[in-house]
DSSP file (Angstrom, degrees, kcal/mol; ACC not computed):
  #  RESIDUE AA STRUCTURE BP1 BP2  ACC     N-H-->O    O-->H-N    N-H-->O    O-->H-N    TCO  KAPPA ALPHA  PHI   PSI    X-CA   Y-CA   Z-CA
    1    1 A X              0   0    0      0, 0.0     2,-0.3     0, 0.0    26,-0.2   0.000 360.0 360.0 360.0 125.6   23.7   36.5   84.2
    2    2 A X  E     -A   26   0A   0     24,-1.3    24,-2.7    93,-0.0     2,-0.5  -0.669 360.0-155.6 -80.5 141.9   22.9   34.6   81.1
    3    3 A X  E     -A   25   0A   0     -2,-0.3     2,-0.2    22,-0.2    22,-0.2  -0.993   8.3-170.6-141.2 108.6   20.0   32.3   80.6
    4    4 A X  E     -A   24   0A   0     20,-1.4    20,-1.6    -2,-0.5     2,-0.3  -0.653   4.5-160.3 -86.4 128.6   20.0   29.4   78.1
    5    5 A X  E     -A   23   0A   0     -2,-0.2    18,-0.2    18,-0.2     2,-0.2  -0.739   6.2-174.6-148.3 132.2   16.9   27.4   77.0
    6    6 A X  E     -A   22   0A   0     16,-1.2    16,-2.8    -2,-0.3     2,-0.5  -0.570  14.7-145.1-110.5 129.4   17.0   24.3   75.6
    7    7 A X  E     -A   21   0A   0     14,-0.2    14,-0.2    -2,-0.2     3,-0.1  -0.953  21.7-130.1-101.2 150.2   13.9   22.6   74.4
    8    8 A X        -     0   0    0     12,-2.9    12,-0.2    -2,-0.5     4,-0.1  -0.068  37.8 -66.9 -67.9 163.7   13.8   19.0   74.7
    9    9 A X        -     0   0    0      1,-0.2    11,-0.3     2,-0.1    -1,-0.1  -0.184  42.3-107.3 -67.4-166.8   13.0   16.5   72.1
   10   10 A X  S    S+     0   0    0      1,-0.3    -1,-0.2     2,-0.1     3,-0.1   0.439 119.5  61.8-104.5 -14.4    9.8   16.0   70.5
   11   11 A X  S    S+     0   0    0      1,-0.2    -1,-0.3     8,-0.0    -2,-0.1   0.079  93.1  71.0-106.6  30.7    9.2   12.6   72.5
   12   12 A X        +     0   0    0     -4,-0.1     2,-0.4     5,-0.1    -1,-0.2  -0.203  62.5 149.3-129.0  44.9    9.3   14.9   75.9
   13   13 A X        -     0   0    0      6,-0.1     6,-0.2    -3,-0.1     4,-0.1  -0.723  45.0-137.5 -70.9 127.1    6.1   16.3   75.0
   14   14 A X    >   -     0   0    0      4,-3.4     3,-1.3    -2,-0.4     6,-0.0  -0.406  29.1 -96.6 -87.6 179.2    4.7   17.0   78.7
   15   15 A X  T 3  S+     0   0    0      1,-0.3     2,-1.0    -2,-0.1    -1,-0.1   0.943 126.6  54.8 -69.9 -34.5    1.0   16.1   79.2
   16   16 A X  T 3  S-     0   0    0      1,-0.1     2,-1.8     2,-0.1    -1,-0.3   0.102 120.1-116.6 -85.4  53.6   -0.5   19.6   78.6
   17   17 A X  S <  S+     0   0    0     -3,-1.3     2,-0.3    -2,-1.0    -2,-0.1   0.349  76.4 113.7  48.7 -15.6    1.5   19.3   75.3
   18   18 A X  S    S-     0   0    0     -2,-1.8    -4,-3.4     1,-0.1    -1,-0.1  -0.441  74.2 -97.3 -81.9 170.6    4.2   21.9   75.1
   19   19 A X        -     0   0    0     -2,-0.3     2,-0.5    -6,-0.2    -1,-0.1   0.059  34.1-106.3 -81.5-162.1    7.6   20.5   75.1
   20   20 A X        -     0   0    0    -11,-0.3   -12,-2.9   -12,-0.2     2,-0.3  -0.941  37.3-164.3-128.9 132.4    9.7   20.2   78.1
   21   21 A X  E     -A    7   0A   0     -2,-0.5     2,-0.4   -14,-0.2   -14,-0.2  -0.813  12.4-138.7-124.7-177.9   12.4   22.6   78.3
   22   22 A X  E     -A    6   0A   0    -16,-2.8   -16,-1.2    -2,-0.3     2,-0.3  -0.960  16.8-145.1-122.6 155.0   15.8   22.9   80.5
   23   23 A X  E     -A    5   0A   0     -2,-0.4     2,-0.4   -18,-0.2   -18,-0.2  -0.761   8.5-158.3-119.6 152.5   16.8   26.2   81.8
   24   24 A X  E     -A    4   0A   0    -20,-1.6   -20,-1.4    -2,-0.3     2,-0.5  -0.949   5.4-165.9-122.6 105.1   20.6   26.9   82.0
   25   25 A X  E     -A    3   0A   0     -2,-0.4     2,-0.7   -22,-0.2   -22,-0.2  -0.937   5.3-174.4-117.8 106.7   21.4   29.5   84.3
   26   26 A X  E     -A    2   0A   0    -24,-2.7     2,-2.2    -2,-0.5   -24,-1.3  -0.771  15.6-150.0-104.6 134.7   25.0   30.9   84.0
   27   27 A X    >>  +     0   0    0     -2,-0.7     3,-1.9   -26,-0.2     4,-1.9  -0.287  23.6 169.8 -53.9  69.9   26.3   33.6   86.6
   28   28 A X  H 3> S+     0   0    0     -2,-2.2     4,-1.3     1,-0.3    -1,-0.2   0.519  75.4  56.7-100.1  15.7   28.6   35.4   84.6
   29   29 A X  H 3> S+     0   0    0      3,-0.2     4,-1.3     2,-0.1    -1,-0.3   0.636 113.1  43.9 -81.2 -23.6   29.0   38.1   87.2
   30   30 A X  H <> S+     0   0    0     -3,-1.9     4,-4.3     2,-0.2     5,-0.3   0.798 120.3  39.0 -58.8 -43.2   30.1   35.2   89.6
   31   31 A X  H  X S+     0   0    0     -4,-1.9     4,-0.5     2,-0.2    -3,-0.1   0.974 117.1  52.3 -88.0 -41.6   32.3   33.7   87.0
   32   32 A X  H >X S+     0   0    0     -4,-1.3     4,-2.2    -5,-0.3     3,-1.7   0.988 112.8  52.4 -41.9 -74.7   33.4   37.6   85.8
   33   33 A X  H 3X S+     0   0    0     -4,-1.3     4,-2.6     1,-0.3    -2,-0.2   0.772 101.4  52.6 -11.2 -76.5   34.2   38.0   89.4
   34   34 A X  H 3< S+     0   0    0     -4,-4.3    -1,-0.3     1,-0.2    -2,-0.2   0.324 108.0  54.6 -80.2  30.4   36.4   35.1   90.0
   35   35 A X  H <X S+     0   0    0     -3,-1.7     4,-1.2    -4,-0.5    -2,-0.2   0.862 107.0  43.1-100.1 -56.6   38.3   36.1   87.3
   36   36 A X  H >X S+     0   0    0     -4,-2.2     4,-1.5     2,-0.2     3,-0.8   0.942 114.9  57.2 -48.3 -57.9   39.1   39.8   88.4
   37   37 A X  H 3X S+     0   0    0     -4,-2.6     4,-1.6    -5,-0.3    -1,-0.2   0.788 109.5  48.5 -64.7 -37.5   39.6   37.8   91.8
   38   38 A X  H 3> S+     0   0    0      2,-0.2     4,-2.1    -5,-0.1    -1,-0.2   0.845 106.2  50.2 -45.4 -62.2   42.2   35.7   89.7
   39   39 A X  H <X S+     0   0    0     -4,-1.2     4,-1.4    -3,-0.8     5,-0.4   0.992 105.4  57.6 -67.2 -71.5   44.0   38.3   88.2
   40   40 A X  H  X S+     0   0    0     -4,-1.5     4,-2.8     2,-0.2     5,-0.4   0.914 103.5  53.6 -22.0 -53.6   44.6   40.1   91.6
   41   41 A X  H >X S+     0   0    0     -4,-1.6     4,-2.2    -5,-0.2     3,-0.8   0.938 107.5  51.9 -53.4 -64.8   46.2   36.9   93.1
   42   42 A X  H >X S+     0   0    0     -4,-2.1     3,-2.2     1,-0.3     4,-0.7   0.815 113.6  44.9 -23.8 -66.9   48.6   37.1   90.0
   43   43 A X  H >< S+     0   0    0     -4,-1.4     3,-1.1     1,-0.3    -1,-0.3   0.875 115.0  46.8 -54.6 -46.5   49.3   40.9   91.0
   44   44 A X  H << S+     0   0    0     -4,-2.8    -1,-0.3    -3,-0.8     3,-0.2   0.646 117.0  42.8 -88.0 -23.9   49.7   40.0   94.7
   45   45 A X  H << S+     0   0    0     -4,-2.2     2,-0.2    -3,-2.2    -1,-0.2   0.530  96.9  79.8-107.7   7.0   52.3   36.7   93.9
   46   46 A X    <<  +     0   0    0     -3,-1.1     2,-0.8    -4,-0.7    -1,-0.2  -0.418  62.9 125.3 -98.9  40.8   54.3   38.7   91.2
   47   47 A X        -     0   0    0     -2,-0.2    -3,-0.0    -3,-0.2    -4,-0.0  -0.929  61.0-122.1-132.3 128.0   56.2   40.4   93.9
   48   48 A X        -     0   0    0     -2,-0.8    -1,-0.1     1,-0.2     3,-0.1   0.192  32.4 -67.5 -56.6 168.1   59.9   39.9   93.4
   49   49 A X        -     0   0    0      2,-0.1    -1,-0.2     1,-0.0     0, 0.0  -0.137  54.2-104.9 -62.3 144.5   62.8   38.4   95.4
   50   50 A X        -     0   0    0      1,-0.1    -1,-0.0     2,-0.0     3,-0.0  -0.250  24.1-165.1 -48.0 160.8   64.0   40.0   98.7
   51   51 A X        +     0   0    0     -3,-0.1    -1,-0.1     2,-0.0     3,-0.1   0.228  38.4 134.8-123.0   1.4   66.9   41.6   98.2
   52   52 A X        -     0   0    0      1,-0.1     2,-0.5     2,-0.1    -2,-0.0  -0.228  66.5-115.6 -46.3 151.4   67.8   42.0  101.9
   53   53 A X     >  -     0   0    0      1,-0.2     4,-0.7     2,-0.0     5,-0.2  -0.707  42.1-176.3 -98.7 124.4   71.3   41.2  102.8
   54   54 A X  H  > S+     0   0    0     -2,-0.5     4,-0.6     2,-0.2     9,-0.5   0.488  70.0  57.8-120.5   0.7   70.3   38.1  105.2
   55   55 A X  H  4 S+     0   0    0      3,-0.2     4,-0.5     7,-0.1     5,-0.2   0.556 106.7  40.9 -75.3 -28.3   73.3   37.3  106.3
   56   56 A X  H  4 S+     0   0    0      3,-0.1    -2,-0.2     2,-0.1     4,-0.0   0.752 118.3  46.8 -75.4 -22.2   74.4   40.4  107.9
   57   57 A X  H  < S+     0   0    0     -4,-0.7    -3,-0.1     1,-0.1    -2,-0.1   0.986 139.7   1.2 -82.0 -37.7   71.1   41.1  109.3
   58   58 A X  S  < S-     0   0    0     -4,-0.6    -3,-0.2    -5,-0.2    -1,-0.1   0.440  94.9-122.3-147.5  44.2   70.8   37.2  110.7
   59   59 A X    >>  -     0   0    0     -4,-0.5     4,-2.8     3,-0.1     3,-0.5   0.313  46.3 -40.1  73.1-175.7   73.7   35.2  109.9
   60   60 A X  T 34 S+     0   0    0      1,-0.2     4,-0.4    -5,-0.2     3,-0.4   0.809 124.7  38.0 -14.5 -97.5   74.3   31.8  107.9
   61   61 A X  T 3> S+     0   0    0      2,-0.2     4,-1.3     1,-0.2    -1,-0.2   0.590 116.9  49.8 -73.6 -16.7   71.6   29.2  108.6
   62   62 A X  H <> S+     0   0    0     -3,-0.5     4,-1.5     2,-0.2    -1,-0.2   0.936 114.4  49.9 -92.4 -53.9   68.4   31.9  108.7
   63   63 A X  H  < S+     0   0    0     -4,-2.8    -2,-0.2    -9,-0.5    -1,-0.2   0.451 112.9  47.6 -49.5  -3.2   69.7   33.2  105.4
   64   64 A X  H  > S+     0   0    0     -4,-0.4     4,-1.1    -5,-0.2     3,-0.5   0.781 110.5  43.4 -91.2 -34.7   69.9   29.8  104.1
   65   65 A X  H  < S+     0   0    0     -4,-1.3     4,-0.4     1,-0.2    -2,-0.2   0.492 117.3  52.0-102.8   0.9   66.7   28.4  104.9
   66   66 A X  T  X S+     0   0    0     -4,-1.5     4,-0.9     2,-0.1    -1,-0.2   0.427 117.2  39.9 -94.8   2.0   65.1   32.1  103.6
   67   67 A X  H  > S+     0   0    0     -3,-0.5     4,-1.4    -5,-0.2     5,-0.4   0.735 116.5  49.1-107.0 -33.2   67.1   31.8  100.3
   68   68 A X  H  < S+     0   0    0     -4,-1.1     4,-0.4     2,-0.2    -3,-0.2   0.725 116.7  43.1-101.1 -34.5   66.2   28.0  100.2
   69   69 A X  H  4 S+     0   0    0     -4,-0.4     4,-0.4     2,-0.1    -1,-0.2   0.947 112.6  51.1 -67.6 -45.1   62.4   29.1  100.9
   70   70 A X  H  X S+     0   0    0     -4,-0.9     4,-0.8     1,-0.2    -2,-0.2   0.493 109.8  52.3 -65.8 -34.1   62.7   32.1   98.2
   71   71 A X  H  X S+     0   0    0     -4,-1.4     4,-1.9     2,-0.2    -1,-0.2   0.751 107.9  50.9 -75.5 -45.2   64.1   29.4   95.4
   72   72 A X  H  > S+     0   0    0     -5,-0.4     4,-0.9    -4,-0.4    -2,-0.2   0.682 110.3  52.2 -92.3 -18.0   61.0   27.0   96.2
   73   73 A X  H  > S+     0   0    0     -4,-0.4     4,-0.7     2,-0.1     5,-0.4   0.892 105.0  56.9 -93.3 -34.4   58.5   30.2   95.6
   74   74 A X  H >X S+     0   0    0     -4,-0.8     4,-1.6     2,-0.2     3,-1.0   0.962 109.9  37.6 -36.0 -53.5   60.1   30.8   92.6
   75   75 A X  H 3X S+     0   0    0     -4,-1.9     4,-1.3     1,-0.3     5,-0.2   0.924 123.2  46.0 -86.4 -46.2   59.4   27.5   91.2
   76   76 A X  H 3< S+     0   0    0     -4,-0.9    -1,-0.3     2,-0.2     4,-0.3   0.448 115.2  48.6 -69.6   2.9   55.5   27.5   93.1
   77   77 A X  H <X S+     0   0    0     -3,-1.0     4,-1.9    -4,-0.7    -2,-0.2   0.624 109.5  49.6 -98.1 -40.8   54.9   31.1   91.9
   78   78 A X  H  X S+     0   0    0     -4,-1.6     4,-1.8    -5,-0.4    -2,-0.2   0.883 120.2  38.4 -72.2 -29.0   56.0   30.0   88.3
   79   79 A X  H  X S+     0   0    0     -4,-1.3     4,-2.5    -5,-0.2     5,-0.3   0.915 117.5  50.6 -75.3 -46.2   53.4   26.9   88.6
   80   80 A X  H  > S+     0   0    0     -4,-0.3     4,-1.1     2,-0.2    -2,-0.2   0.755 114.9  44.5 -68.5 -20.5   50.7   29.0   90.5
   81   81 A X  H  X S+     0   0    0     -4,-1.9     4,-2.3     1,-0.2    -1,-0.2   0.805 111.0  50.2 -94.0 -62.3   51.0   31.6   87.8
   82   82 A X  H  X S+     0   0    0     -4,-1.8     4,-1.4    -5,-0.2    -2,-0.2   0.834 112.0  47.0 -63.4 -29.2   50.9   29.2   85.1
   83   83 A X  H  X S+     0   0    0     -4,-2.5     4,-0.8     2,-0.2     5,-0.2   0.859 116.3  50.1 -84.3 -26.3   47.3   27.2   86.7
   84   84 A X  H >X S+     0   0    0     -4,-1.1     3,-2.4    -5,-0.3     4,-1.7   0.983 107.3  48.8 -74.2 -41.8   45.6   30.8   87.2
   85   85 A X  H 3X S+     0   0    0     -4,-2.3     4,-0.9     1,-0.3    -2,-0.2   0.717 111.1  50.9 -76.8 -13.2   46.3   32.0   83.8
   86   86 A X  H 3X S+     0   0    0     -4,-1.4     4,-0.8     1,-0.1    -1,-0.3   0.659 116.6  44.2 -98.7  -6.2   44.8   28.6   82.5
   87   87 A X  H << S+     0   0    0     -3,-2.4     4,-0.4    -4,-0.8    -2,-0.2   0.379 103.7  54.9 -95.7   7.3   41.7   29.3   84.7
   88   88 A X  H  X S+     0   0    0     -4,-1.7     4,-2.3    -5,-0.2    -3,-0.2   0.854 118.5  45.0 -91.4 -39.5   41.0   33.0   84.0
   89   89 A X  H  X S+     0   0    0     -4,-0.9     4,-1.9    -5,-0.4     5,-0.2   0.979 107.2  50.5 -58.2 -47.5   41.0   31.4   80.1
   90   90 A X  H  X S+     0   0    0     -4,-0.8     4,-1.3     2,-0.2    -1,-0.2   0.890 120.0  44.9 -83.7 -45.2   38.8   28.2   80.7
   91   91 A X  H >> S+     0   0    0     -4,-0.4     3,-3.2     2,-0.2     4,-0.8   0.953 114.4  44.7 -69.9 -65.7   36.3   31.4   82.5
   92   92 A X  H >< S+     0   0    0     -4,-2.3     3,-0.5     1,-0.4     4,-0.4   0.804 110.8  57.1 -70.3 -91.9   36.8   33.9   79.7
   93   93 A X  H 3X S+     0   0    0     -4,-1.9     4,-1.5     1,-0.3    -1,-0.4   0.447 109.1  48.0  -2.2 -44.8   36.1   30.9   77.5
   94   94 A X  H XX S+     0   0    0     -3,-3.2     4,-2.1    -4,-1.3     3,-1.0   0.998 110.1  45.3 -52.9 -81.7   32.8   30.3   79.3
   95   95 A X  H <X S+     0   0    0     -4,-0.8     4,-0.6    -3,-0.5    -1,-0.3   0.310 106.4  52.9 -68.4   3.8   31.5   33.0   79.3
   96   96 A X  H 3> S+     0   0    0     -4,-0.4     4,-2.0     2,-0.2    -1,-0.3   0.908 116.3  49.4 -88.2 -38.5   32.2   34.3   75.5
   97   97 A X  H <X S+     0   0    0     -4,-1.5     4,-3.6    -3,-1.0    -2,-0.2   0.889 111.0  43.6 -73.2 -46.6   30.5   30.9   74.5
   98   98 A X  H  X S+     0   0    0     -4,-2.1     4,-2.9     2,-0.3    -1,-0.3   0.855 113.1  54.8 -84.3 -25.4   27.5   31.2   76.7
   99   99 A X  H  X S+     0   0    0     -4,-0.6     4,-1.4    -5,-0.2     5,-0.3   0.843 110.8  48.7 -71.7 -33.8   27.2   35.2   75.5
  100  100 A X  H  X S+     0   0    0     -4,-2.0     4,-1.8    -5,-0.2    -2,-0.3   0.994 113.4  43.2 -92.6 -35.8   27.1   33.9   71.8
  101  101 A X  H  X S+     0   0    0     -4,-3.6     4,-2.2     2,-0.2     3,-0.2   0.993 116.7  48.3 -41.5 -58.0   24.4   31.2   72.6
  102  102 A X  H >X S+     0   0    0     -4,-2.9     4,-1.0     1,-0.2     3,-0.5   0.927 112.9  49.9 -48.9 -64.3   22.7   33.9   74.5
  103  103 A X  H 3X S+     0   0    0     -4,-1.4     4,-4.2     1,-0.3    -1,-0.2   0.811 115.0  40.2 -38.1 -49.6   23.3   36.1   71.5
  104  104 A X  H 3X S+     0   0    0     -4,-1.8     4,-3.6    -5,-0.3    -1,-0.3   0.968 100.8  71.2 -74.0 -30.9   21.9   33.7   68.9
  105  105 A X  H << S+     0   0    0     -4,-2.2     4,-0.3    -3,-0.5    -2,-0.2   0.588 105.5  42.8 -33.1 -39.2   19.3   32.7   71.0
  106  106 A X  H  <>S+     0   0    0     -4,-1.0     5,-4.0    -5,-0.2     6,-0.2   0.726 102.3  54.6 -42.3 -70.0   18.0   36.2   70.2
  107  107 A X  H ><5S+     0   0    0     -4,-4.2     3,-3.3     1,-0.2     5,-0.3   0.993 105.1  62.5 -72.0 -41.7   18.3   36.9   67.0
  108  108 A X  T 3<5S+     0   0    0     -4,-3.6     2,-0.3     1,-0.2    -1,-0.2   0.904 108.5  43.0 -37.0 -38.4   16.2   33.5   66.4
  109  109 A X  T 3 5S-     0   0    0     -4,-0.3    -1,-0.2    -5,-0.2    -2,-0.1  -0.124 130.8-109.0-123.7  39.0   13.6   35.0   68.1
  110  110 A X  T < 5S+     0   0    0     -3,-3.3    -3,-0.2    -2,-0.3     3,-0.2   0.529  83.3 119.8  43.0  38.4   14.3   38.2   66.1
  111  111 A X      < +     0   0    0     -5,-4.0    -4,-0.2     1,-0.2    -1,-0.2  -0.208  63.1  77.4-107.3  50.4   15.8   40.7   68.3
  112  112 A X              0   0    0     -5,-0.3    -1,-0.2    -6,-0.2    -5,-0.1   0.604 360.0 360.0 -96.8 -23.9   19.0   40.8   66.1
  113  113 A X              0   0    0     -3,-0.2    -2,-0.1    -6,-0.1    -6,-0.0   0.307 360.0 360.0-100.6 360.0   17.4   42.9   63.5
């Protein structure tokens, strides 16, 4: 978990005179999490087309409306595929930002050395 603190400006002096700060608290074992949780779905919807013969096993019209289903997962797999892979970034993304704030946040206050 990362922890951000911001102090406020100088005209948010609280009455006993220190400044006012905001605490930021990111999970980034939640946010790590759904992200591995992310990737799994990918693994779990990357599973290829039937290739049962669906017309011998249950004629015409059950093989049409399973080829006709199989066509329309393509096209929702190829979408679903694309919207995880732009949230597993927008998380990765988080969390490298908020580890380099955490990280300077530090060496100001000279544990970088």
């Amino acid at each position: 978990m990362f922890q951000v603190t911001f102090a406020e400006p100088l005209r948010d002096v609280r009455r006993d005179g220190r400044m006012a700060r905001s605490d930021i608290v990111i999970p980034g074992e939640d946010l790590q999490q759904a992200a591995d949780a992310m990737r799994q779905v990918l693994r779990t919807i990357s599973v290829k087309r039937s290739s049962a013969d669906f017309n011998r096993t249950v004629g015409p019209p059950v093989r049409d409306a399973a080829e006709n289903f199989e066509d329309r997962w393509d096209a929702g797999r190829k979408q679903l595929r694309n919207e995880c892979d732009d949230i597993i970034e927008a998380i990765d993304v988080i969390l490298d930002a908020f580890a380099a704030v955490d990280d300077q946040s530090g060496d100001s206050l000279g544990g970088g050395r």
